[in-house]
Each structure stands twice: as structure tokens, then as C-alpha cells.
LOKOL-721079 format. One line per 8 residues: number of its first residue (from 1); for each residue x, y, z of C-alpha. Coordinates in Angstrom, 1 decimal, decimal comma. Example, Ala and Ser with C-alpha at 12.3 -4.5 7.8 and 13.67 -1.06 7.14 Angstrom:
BEGIN
1	12,3/-4,5/7,8  13,7/-1,1/7,1 $
***
This chain:
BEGIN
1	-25,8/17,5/55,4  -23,3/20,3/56,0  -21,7/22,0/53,4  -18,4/20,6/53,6  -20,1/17,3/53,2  -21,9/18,3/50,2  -18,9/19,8/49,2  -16,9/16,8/49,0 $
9	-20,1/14,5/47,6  -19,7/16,8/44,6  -16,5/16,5/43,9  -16,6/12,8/44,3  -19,6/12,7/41,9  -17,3/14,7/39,2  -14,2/13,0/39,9  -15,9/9,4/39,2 $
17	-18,0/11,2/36,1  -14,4/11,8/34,9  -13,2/8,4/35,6  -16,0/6,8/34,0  -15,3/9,0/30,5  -12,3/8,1/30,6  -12,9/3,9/31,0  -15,7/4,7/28,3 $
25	-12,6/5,9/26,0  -10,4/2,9/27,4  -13,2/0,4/26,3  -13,6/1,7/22,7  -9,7/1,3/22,5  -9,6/-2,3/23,9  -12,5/-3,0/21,4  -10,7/-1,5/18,9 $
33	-7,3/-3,2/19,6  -9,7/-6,6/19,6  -11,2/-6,2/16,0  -7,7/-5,6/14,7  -6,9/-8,6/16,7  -9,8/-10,5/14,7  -8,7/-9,1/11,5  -4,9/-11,1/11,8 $
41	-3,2/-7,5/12,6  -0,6/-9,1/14,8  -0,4/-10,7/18,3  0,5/-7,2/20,0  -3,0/-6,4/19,4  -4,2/-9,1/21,6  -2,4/-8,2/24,3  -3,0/-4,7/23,8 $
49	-7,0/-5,7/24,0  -6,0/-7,5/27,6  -3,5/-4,3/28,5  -6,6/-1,9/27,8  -9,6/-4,3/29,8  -7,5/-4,6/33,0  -6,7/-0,7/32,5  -10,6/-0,5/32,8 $
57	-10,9/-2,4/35,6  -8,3/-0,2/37,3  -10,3/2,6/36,6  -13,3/0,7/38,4  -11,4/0,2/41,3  -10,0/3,9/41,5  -13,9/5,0/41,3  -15,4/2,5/43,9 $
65	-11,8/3,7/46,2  -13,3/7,6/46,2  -16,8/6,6/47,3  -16,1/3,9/50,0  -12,6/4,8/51,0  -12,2/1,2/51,4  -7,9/0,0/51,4  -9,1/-2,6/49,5 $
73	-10,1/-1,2/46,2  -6,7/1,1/46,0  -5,1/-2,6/46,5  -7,1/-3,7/43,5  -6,2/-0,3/41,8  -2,4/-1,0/42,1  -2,8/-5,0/41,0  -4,2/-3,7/37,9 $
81	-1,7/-0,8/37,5  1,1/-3,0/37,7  -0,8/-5,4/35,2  -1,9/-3,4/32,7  1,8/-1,3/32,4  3,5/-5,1/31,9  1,0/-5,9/29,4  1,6/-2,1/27,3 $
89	5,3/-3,3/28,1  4,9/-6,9/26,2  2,9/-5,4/23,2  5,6/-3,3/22,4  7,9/-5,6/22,7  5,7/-8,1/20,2  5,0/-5,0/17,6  8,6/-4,0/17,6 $
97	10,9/-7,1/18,3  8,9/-10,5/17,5  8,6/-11,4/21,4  6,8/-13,9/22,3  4,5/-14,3/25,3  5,5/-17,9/27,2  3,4/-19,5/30,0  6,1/-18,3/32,3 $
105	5,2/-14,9/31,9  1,8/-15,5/34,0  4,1/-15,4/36,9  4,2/-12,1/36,9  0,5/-11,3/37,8  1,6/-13,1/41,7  4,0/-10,9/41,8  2,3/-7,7/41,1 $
113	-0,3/-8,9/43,5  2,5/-9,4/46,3  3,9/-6,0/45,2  0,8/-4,4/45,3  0,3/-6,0/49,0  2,8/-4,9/50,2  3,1/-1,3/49,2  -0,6/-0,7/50,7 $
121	-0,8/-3,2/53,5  2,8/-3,9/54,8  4,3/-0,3/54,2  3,4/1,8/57,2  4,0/4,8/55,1  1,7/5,7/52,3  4,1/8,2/50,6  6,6/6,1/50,6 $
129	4,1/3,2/49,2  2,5/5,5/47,2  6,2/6,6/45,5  7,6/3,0/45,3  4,6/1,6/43,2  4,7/5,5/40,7  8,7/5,0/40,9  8,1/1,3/39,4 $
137	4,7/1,9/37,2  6,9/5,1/35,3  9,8/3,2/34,9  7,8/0,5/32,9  5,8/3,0/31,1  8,8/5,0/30,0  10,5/1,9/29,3  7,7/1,1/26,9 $
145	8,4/4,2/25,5  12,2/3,8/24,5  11,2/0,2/23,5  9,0/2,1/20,7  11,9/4,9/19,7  14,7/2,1/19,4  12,5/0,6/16,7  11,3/3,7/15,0 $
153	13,6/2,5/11,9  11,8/-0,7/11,5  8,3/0,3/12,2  9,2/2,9/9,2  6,0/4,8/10,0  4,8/7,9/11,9  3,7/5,1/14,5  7,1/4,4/16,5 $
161	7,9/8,5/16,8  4,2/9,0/18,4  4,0/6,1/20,8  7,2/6,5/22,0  6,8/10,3/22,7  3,7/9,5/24,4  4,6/6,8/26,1  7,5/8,5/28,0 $
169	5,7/11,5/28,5  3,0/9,8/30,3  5,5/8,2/32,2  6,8/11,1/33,4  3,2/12,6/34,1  2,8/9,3/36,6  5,7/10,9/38,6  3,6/14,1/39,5 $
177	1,2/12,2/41,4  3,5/12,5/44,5  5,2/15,3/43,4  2,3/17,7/43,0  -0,6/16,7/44,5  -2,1/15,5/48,1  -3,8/11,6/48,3  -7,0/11,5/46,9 $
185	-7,1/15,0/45,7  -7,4/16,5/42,0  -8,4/13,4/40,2  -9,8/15,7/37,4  -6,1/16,8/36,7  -4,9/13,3/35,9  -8,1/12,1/34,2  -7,6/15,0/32,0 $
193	-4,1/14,2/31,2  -4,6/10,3/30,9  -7,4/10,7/28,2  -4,5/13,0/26,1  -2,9/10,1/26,1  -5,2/7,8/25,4  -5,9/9,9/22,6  -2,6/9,4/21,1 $
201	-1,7/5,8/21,5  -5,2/5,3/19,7  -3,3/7,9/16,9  -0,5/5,8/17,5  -1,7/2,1/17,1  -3,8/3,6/13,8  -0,7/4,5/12,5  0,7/0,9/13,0 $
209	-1,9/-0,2/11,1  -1,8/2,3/8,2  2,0/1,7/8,1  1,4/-1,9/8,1  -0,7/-1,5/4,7  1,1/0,6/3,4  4,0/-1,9/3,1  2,2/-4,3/2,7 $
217	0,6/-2,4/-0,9  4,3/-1,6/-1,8  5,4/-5,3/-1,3  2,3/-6,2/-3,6  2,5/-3,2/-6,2  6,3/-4,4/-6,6  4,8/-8,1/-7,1  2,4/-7,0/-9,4 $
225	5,2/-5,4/-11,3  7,4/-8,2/-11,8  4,6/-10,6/-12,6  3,3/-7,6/-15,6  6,7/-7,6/-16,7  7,5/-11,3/-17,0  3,8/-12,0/-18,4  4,8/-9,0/-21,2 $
233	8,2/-10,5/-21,4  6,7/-14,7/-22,3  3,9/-12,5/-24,1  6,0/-11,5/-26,5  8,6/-14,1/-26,7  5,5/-16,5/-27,3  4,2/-14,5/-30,3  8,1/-14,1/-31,3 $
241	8,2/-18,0/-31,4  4,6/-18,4/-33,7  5,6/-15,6/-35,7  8,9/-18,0/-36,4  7,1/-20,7/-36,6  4,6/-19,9/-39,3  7,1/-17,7/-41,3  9,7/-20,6/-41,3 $
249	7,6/-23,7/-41,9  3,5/-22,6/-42,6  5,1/-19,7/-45,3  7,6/-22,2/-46,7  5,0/-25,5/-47,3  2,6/-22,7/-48,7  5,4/-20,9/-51,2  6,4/-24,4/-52,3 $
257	2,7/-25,4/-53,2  2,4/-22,2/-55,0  5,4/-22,7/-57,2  4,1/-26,8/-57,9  0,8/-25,1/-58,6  2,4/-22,4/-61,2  3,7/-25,0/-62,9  0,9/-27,4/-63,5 $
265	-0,7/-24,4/-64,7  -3,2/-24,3/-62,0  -3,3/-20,3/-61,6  -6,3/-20,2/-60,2  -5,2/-22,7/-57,5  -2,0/-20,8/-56,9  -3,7/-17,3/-56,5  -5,7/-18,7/-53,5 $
273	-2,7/-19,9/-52,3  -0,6/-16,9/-52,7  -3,9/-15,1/-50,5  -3,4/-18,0/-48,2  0,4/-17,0/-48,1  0,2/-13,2/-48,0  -2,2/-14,0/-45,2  0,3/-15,9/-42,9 $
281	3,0/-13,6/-43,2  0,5/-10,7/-42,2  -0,4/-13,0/-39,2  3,3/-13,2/-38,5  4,2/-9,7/-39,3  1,2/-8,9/-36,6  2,3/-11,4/-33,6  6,1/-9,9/-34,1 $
289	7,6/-7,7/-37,1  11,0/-9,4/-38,2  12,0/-6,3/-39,2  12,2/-4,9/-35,5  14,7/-7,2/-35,0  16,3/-7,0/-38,3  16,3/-3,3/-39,1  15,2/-1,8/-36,0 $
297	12,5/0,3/-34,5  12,1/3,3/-37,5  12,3/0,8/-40,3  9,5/-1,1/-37,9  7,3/1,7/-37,6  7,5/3,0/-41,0  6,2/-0,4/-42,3  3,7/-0,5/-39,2 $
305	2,4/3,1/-40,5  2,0/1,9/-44,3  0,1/-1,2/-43,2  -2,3/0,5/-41,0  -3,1/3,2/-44,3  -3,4/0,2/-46,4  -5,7/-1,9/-44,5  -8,1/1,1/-42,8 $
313	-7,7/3,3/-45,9  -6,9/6,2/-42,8  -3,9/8,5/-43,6  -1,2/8,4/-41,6  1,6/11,0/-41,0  5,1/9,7/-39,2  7,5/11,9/-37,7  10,9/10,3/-36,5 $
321	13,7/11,8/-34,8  16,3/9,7/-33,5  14,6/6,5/-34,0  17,5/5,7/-36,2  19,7/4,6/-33,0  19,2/1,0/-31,1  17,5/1,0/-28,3  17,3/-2,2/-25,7 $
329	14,6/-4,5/-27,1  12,6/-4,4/-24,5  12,7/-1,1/-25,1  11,9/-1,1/-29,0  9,0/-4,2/-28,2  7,8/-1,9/-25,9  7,5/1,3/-28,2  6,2/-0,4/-31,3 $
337	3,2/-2,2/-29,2  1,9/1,0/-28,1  2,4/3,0/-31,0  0,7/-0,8/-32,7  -2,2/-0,7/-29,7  -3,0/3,0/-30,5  -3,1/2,2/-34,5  -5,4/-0,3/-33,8 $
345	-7,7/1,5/-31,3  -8,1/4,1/-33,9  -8,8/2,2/-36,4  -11,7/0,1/-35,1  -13,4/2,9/-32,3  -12,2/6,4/-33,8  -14,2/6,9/-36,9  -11,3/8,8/-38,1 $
353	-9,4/9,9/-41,2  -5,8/10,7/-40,3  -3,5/9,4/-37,5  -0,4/11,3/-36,5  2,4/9,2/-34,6  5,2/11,2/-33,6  8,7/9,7/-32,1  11,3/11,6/-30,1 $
361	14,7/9,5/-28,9  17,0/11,6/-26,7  19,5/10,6/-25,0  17,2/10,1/-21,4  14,3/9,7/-23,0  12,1/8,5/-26,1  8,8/10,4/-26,1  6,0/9,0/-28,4 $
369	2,4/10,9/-29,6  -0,3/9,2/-31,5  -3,0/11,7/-32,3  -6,3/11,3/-34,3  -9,1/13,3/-35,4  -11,8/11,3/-34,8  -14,8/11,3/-31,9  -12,5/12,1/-29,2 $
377	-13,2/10,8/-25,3  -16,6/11,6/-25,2  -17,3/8,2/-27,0  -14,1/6,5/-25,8  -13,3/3,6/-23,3  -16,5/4,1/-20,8  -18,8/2,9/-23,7  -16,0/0,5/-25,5 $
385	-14,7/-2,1/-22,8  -12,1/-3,3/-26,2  -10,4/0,2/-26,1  -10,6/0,3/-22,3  -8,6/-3,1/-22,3  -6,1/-1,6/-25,1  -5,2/1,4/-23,1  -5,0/-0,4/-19,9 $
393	-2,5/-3,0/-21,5  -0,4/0,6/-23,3  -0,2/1,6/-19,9  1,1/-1,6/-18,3  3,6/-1,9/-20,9  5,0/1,7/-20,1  5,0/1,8/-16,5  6,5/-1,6/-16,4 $
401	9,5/-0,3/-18,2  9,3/2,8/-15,6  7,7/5,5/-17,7  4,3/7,4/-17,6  1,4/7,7/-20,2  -1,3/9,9/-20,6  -4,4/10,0/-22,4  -6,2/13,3/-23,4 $
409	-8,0/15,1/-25,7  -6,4/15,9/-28,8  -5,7/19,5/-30,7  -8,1/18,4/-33,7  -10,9/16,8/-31,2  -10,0/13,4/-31,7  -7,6/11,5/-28,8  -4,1/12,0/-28,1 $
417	-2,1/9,3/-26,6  1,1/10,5/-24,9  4,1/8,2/-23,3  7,8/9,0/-21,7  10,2/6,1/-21,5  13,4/6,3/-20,1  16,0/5,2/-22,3  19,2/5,6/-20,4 $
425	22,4/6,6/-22,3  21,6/4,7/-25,2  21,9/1,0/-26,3 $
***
């Protein structure tokens, strides 16, 4: 064998070495663009999985071309050229505009047979064959391209920008093939370029995806916050309507037995019935304070405070400013429930002796601290699911009214409880 021979037989062997990476690469994507496919991603997917296959088999046929030189396999090569760019074409189309694939579109695989017939069989000229088919395959592939940038708005991700770019670029990088190089010569060139490519519509499509999720968790976290805020919202107006309920008719039969009771002179009788009694309006003071609604939020919290000291024996210090003004009730409901939830975590989990609430009302803002001196985190919600649960529901009840909570370690050890509420310009 001469060394021109052995010259070429190298370069052959390299040149299909880079083909075949580069189908390797093109299968992973197809099998990618398949299990997305699976997974109920979209239709595009599909057809991107059928784009990508026949792109392999194009490669195939570009390979078998440089070792047998046979016309036949380039015709094969420009079948599935022509293919595989209409199928990149119609998933687009399907990711960014809804199309649909009909039966009628099968038609087009005769005619990029015929097309590809004729430009290596019929046309006596192979540049001018070899020009017609790059003309018509970057036409397609930077039409694919502007079909992604037109719907860059509605994709609303990172996806649209990079396909699109890529797209046209390598539609533009199809052109140099009889621009800049001879037939059949620096295959490594283009493999190189074409697996850059690759490369980024895989970038590309993986941003589709995480776009898609990501709007799809914002349609859900949006869901999940009007179905917290009309569970709080029956919630309350549920214990508003027992809290009626036993203080209208329960506390009125039970006050009228006690007085009937007084006067037959059966004290004893009466005194379990005024327990009975004190204990219903407790119940009904508990489910919803009519004084929240009577005398407002301070007033509502003062008596909150007093009840906590009287039933824990804990001290408690309260530290108003502005509470005096009227804020939306959802608002108030929403202020008093935490400041009630943190009471009552304290008093059952924080083995401790003094609770501090503080309340600040601005005019954007109501800030509210509740601060013991008991075990602190350490022995907090990890090792209490109850006062897990309680801070989970404080926290639902302040980010559904868009504010933010924290909970940290207090100044004296014990836990402090911190929440911002917007408030507006006043109620």
C-alpha cells in the first residue's frame, strides 16, 4: 500500500471515528427526548425522538459514503437530511405554537426522497446539487430557528433565546459546506461544529423542561395559596359560627338554669353550673374572642395575655404601639392567631416562666415578637411534632396574607417568634 493510500485510509478511519461520536451523542439525545416523551413532556418530544433517530441514520449513511464511495449512500444521506431538518422544523412548531402533526404530513418523506433523487442522480452537476440541497436544508434549519425567537415571550424561559441562536447559527454553518471546503474533504471540521450544536439544543430542550416546571410549581404554589387562604378563611368563620352558637344559646340555657337553681336554693347545683358556664364561654372565647370584633385587636390581646397568666401561672409582659387603630379583619384574625398559637406553644413545650409579646402597627406594616425564656430550639419542633404543626400553621397564616415569619433563638435562651405583615395604609 503506498503512502497516499495509507494516507487517505487514515483519514477515513478518523473522519468516521468522528462521525460515530457524534451519532453516539445524537442517540443519547433521541433517548433523552424519548423518556421525556414517556414522562407526558409534550408531543414535540416525540417528534424530536424521530428528528434525532433519522439524524443517526444520516450519520450512518455519511460514514458507509467515505469508505465505499458508493452514490448511493450520499442519496440516503440527503433523504435523511431533508427528513430529519422537517422533523426539528415540526417540533418547534408543536413546542411553540400547538401544531399538530396530520396524516398528510407523511407526504413529505416522497418528496424528500424525489428531492434527494434528483439533486444526486438527475443533476449533472454536483455543486450545483450539492448547493441546492445546503440552500434548502439551511433555510429549514434557520427557519426553525426564528420559529423559536418569535415565541421566546411564551416559552418565558432561557429555552427559546438558546435554541433559536443555535438553530440559526447552525444553519448558517450548513452554508460553508460549499463555501469553504472541497467534496468529501474536512469532515472533522463539521463533526466538530455539529456536536457544539448538539450540545446546545440538548442545553436548550433541558431548559424547556426546567421552564416547563417551573410554571408549572408557580401555577401550583399560587393554588396552594388560594386553597390555605380559603381553608383559613371557613376555618375561622366556622369557629366564628360555634363560638356564636354556644355563647347565644349553650351560655343562655346554662345562665337560666343557674338563676332557677339560685332560687330553689340549690347552691351547690348552681356552682357546678356556673363551672359548666364559665367553661363554655372559655370554649367560645378560645374558637373566636367577641371582643376582636367588638373592641378590636389591643383590647383582644390584652384579654388574650391575662388569660394565658391565669391559666399557665407564666408571666406575661405586653407591649402595644399602635394596636389601637383597626386593621382589616383578616388582618386582626390573622395577628391574634399567631400571637394565640405562640401563647400556646409556650405554654405546653417551653417550660417557661415569662412570655414577652410585642406589637408594632405602622402605617405599611404591623410587626409582632413573642419571646420566652424557656428551653429554646434545642428541644423544639424536631422532638415535638404538636409545636412543629403550630409553627407550620403561624407560618401559613402569615404568608397567606403576604408577610414573612421567622423563628430563632431568643435573647434570654428561650425562642423568639418574629412576623411582618403588610398592612397597607390603614383600615
Amino acid at each position: 500500500m503506498d503512502e497516499a493510500a495509507r494516507q487517505t485510509l487514515d483519514r477515513t478511519f478518523v473522519e468516521c471515528s468522528a462521525i460515530g461520536f457524534q451519532a453516539v451523542l445524537t442517540t443519547v439525545l433521541a433517548a433523552a427526548c424519548y423518556l421525556l416523551w414517556q414522562r407526558s413532556r409534550g408531543a414535540h418530544f416525540l417528534t424530536w425522538t424521530f428528528a434525532w433517530a433519522v439524524y443517526v441514520a444520516r450519520l450512518a449513511c455519511m460514514s458507509t459514503f467515505l469508505v465505499e464511495r458508493n452514490q448511493f449512500w450520499l442519496f440516503l444521506h440527503q433523504t435523511f437530511t431533508f427528513i430529519s431538518a422537517l422533523l426539528l422544523l415540526a417540533a418547534a412548531l408543536q413546542a411553540t405554537r400547538g401544531f399538530v402533526l396530520r396524516l398528510w404530513h407523511a407526504a413529505l418523506v416522497p418528496i424528500s426522497i424525489l428531492a434527494a433523487w434528483i439533486t444526486i442522480y438527475d443533476v449533472q452537476s454536483m455543486m450545483v446539487a450539492g448547493i441546492t440541497s445546503i440552500v434548502l436544508l439551511a433555510a429549514v434549519t434557520i427557519g426553525t430557528g426564528v420559529v423559536f425567537w418569535q415565541a421566546r415571550a411564551r416559552l418565558a424561559s432561557r429555552a427559546a433565546p438558546v435554541l433559536a441562536w443555535t438553530f440559526v447559527l447552525w444553519g448558517v454553518h450548513h452554508l460553508d459546506y460549499p463555501l469553504l471546503r472541497r467534496f468529501g474533504a474536512s469532515v472533522l471540521y463539521g463533526v466538530f461544529a455539529d456536536v457544539l450544536f448538539l450540545f446546545a439544543i440538548g442545553l436548550g430542550m433541558l431548559f424547556i423542561v426546567l421552564g416547563d416546571e417551573s410554571r408549572k410549581l408557580a401555577t401550583r404554589t399560587v393554588q396552594l395559596e388560594d386553597l390555605t387562604r380559603l381553608l383559613l378563611r371557613a376555618q375561622e368563620d366556622e369557629r366564628k359560627r360555634i363560638a356564636r352558637e354556644l355563647h347565644d344559646e349553650a351560655g343562655q340555657v346554662l345562665t337560666a338554669v343557674k338563676i332557677e337553681l339560685d332560687l330553689d336554693g340549690r347552691t351547690d347545683s348552681g356552682a357546678l353550673v356556673g363551672r359548666a358556664l364559665a367553661q363554655v364561654r372559655d370554649l367560645s372565647n378560645l374558637l373566636r374572642p367577641s371582643v376582636l370584633d367588638d373592641l378590636g385587636l389591643g383590647a383582644a390581646l390584652k384579654a388574650l395575655a391575662d388569660d394565658f397568666s391565669a391559666r399557665t401561672r407564666i408571666g406575661s409582659a405586653l407591649d402595644l404601639q399602635g394596636a389601637a387603630r383597626r386593621l382589616a379583619p383578616d388582618l386582626e384574625v390573622v395577628i391574634y392567631r399567631v400571637i394565640q398559637e405562640a401563647l400556646t406553644n409556650i405554654a405546653r413545650h417551653a417550660q417557661a416562666s415569662m412570655a414577652t409579646v410585642r406589637l408594632v402597627i405602622n402605617d405599611q406594616r404591623a410587626i409582632l415578637t413573642v419571646e420566652d425564656n424557656g428551653r429554646g430550639l434545642a428541644h423544639a419542633p424536631g422532638q415535638d411534632s404538636r409545636a412543629h404543626l403550630g409553627w407550620l400553621g403561624m407560618r401559613e397564616r402569615v404568608t397567606a396574607v403576604g408577610g414573612t415569619l421567622r423563628i430563632e433563638s431568643g435573647s434570654g435562651g428561650g425562642v423568639r417568634i418574629r412576623a411582618e405583615i403588610p398592612v397597607g395604609a390603614g383600615a
